[in-house]
N, C-alpha and C positions, 0 to 999 in steps of 0.2 A: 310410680316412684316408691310406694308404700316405705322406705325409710329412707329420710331426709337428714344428707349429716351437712351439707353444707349450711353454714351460718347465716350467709346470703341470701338463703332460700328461709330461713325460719320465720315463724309468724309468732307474734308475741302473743295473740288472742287463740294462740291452740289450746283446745281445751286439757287440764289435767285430768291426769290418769294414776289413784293413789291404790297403789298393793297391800292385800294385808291376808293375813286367814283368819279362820274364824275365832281364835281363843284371843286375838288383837282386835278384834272390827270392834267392842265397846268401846275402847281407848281411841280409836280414829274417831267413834261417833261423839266422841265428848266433846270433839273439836269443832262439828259443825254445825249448821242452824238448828236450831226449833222446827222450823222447815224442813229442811233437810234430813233429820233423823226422823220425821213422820215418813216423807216420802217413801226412803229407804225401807221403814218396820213396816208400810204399807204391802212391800212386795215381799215381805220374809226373806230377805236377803242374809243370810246365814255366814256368805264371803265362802262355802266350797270350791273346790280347787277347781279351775276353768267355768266358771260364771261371773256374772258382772253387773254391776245399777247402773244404771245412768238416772245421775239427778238436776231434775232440768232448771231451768234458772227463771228470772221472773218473767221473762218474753219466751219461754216456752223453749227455747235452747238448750241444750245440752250444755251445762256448766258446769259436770265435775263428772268423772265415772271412777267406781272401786270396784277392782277387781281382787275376786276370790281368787289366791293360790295355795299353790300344799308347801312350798317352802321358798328361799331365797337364790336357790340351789336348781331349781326345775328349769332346762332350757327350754322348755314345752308352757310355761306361766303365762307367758300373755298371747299364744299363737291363737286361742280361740277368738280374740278379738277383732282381728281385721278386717271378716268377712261378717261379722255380726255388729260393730259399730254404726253409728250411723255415716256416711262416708264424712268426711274432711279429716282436721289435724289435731293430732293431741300428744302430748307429751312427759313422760315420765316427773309425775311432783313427787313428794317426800312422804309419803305413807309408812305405815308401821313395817311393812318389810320392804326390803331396799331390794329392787329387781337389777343388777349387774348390767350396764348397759352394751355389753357383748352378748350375753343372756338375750335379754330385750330383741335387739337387734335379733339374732339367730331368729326365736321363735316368731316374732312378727313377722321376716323377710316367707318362712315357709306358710305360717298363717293366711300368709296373702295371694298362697300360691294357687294357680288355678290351669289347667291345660287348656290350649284356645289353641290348639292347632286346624282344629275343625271345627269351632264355632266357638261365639262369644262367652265371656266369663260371665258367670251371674249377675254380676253387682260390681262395683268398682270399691277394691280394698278404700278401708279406712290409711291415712297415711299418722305415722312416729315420728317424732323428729330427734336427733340425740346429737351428743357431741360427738364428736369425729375424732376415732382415738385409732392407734395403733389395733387394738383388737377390735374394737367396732368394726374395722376394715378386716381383719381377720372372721372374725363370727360371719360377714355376710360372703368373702368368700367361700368358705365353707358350704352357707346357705345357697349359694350360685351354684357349686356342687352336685347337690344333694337334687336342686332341681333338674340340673344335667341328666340324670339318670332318671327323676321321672321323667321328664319327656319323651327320655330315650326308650326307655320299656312303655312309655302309655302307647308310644305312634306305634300305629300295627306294620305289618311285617311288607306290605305291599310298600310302605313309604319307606321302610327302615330294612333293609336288605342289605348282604355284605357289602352292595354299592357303595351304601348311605351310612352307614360305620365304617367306609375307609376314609368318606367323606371327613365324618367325624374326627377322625385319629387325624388327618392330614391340618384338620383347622386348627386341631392344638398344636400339633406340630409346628405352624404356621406364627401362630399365634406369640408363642415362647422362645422361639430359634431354635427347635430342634431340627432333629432329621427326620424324614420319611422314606416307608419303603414297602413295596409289599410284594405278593408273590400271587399271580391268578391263573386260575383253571391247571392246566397240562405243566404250566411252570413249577407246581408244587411237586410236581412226580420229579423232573428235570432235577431239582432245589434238596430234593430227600425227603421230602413230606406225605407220605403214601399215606399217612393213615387220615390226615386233614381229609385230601383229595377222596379217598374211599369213603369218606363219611357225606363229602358234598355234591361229589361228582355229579348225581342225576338231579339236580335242579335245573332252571332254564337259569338260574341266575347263576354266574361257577364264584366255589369257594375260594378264597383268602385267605391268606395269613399277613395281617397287619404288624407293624416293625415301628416305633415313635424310638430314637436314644436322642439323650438332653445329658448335659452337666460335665463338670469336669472328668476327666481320665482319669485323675488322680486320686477321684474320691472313692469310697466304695461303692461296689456294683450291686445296684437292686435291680430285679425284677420282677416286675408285675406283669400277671399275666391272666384276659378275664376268659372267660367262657360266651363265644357269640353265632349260637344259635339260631341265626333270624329267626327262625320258623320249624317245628317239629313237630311232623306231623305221626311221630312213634316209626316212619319209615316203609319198611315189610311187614314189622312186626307193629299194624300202624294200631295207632290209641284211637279208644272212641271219644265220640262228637264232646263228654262233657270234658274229658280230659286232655282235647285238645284246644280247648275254644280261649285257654289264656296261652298258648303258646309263642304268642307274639312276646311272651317276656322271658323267654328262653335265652337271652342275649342278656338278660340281666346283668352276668357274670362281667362281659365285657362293658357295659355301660358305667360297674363299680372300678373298675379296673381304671378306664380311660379318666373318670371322676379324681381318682385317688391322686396318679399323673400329673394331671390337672393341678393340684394342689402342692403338688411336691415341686411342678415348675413353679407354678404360683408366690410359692412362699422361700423360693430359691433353696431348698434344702440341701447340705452338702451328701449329695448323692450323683454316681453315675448312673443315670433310670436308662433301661432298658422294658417298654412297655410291647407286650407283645399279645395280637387279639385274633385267632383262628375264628375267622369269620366262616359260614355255612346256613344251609337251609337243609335240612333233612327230609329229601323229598322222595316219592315212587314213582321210579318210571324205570324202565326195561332195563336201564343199567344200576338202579341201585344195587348197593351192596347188600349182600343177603345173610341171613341166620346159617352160620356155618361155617360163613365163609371164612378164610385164617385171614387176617389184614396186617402187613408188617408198618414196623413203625419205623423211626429215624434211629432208634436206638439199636435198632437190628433182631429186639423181641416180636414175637409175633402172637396175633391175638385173635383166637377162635370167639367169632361174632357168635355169642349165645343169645343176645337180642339187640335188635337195630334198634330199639329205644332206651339203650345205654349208648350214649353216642357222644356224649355230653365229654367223659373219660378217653376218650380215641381221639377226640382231636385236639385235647389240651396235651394228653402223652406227646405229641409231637413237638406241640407248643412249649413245652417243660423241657422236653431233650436239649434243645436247641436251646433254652435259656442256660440253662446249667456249663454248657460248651465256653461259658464266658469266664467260668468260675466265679457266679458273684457270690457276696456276703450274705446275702439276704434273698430268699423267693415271696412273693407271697401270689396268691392265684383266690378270684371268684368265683364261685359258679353256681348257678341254680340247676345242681347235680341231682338231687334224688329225691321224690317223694316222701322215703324213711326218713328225713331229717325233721320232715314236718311232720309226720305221724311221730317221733319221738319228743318234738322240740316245739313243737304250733309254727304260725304262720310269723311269730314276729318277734321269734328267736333265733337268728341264727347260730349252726352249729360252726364250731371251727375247731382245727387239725394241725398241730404241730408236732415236729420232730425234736424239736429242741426246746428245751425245760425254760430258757432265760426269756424264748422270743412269745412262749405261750405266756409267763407271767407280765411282760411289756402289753400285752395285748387284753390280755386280762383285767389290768390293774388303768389302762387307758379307756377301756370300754366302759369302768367305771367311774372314771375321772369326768367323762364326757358322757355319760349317762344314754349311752349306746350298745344295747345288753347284747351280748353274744355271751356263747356254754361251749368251754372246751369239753370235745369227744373225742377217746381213744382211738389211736392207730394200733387197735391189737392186732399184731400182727402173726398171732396163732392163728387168724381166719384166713389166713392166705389161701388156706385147703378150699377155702368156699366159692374160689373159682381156679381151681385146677383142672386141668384140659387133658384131655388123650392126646392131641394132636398136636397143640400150642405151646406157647411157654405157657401161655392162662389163659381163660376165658374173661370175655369184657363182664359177664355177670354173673351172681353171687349163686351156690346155688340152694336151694329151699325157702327162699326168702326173706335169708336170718341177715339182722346187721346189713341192713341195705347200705346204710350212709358209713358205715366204718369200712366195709367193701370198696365203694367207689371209692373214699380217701385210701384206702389202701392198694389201689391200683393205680392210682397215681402217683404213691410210694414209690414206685417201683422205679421211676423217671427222675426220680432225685437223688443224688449221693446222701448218704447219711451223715456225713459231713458238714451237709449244708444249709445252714438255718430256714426252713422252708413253714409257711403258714396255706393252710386250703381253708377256706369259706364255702361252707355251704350252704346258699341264701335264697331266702322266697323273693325280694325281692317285689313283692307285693302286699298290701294291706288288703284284706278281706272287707275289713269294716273301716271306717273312718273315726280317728280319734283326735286331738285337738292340735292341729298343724299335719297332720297327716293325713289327707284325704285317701279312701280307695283308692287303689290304682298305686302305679309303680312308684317301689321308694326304696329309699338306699338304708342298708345296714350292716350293719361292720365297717363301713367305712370310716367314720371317723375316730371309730378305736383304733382302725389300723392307723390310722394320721396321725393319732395322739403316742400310738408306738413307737412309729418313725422319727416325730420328732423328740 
């Protein structure tokens, strides 16, 4: 359950839970016992941000816990709780800072979060109880979200193949009242998709391009569109064992993608969605596609393979043409495209890519509204020379090195009218280390700046 909004279900004996930081904890401590402010100075409780007392009561119970935060404002404030409580129920009291109980909500529902696809959770979350409010209900969709995509990027690539991401796309589908549709193996040649099919063809599992449209006609046309990679193994040009061993979240892209979706049905947004997810595995066998080879796309350019582990850019080119055909308002696309974005940016920034000055500062100014940091990076597109082809209209890769991640965004340029408000994400997708509601392992980012743009 870990957040309790129904009334029905609350227990009047939940223990409180009072917020404060540390230039406030004297003012809290003046409020309670003799007892209770030894306890507390007993363990140097200081109230730093993501720490906590618990101070027990005369039968040795938990009867009150303060939690250190850094402000009022942090939707990450009480996530470290959950899984470090001791389990039952407890509920937001009146402390010197006031936790927003949308806030609350958000950071507990991830706090609690834990993958058990393959084996059991640690410990069983502590449970929140709160009122049950229009955004309360908003904060944990979100949080249902965000979990979507870990899952989605935690489960490796044997469980989670373009099978099991059409799978995916068809449940929201399902779910919402959209449509479904998609296009497999030899159909994508048939359909105008060469450059999908050239990127997946030699796997046992055949490539996808997944199709979700929801919402009125009327309204304006978005498309989303993720990057889903099941599995990359670099191809011909293959990666070694360390640079392949998280490749299971190559599919990142599309896990943010289908989330986002997700949320735009969710929250009925007046939007025509068009969600579109070129599913693949990048595998070697006799017929992959090779270094060299020219791959044409749907758009009719053609693209000299300078390395099969830029592959990430060849089958969203596809996926992008085909959105554009619609003329919508709006693109936006994820994708855990380049290593250069992390060597510029770290693991837990991502970069992003606009064409249009109004939809970068939407995005911008939401990622900070909702405290979801993404760093806009130029589409210079003086670098176009850095993959210029003898043969091609361009090469899929840059060449000397330089400007990895303004590269790949710039090859993607090429598949959108300049006309057309377009955003690229270029995202890890991953946490390295584990921070407070954010466990290692797969997690969503940009996405809910882009949510907060959208609406």
């Amino acid at each position: 359950m870990t957040v309790i909004t129904d009334r029905k279900a609350f227990d009047k004996s939940a223990t409180p839970l009072l917020a404060t930081d540390a230039k406030r904890l004297p003012k809290l401590l003046e409020k309670l016992t003799p007892a209770q402010r030894r306890w507390v100075a007993s363990g140097d409780f200081e109230a730093k941000p993501h720490t906590h007392c618990t101070v027990p009561g005369a039968k040795g119970e938990v009867e009150l816990v303060i939690a250190g935060v850094r402000d009022a404002d942090d939707p990450w404030a009480l996530a470290h709780l959950p899984l470090k409580l001791p389990a039952g129920r407890y509920a937001l009291g009146k402390g010197p800072v006031t936790i927003g109980e949308d806030k609350a909500a958000f950071g507990w529902a991830l706090g609690s979060y834990q993958f058990t696809r393959y084996r059991k959770g640690r410990r069983k979350p502590a449970d929140l109880q709160l009122a049950a409010s229009d955004k309360v209900a908003q904060a944990l969709g979100v949080a249902d979200a965000v979990k979507l995509v870990r899952d989605l990027v935690n489960t490796p690539a044997e469980d989670m193949g373009p099978a099991e991401l059409s799978d995916i796309v068809r449940e929201q589908a399902d779910l919402f009242g959209a449509e479904f549709d998609e296009w497999v193996g030899d159909e994508l040649l048939a359909q105008n998709f060469p450059a999908i099919h050239a990127v997946g063809r030699a796997a046992a599992r055949p490539p996808r391009l997944l199709e979700l449209n929801w919402g009125n006609p009327k309204h304006p046309r978005l498309a989303i569109v993720g990057k889903g990679v099941c599995f990359d193994t670099g191809g011909l040009d293959i990666k070694g064992a360390e640079g392949m061993r998280l490749m299971k979240k190559d599919m990142g892209g599309a896990a943010h993608a289908i989330a986002l979706a997700r949320l735009v049905m969710q929250r009925k947004l007046p939007y025509r969605l068009q969600l579109l997810v070129p599913a693949v595995e990048n595998s070697i066998a006799g017929n992959a596609y090779r270094p060299g080879d020219i791959v044409r796309t749907r758009k009719g350019l053609t693209v000299e393979i300078g390395n099969t582990d830029a592959e990430g850019r060849v089958i969203l080119c596809d996926a992008l043409a085909y959105a554009v055909e619609e003329k919508p308002k709006l693109v936006i696309d994820f994708a855990t495209l380049t290593g250069a974005a992390r060597v510029a940016l770290g693991p837990e920034l991502p970069a992003f890519f606009a064409n249009d000055e109004k939809l970068a500062r939407k995005l911008a100014d939401g990622a900070e509204a909702v405290e979801d940091p993404v760093w806009r990076m130029p589409l210079w597109r003086s670098y176009r020379r850095l993959f210029e082809s003898e043969v091609a209209d361009f090469n899929n890769s840059g060449k000397g090195g330089f400007a990895g991640a303004i590269v790949g965004a710039l090859f993607l340029d090429w598949f959108v009218p300049e006309a057309t408000p377009w955003a690229h994400f270029d995202t890890f997708a991953w946490n390295d280390v584990s921070r407070p509601g954010r466990p290692a392992g797969g997690d969503a980012m940009g996405l809910r700046a882009a949510l907060a743009a959208l609406e």
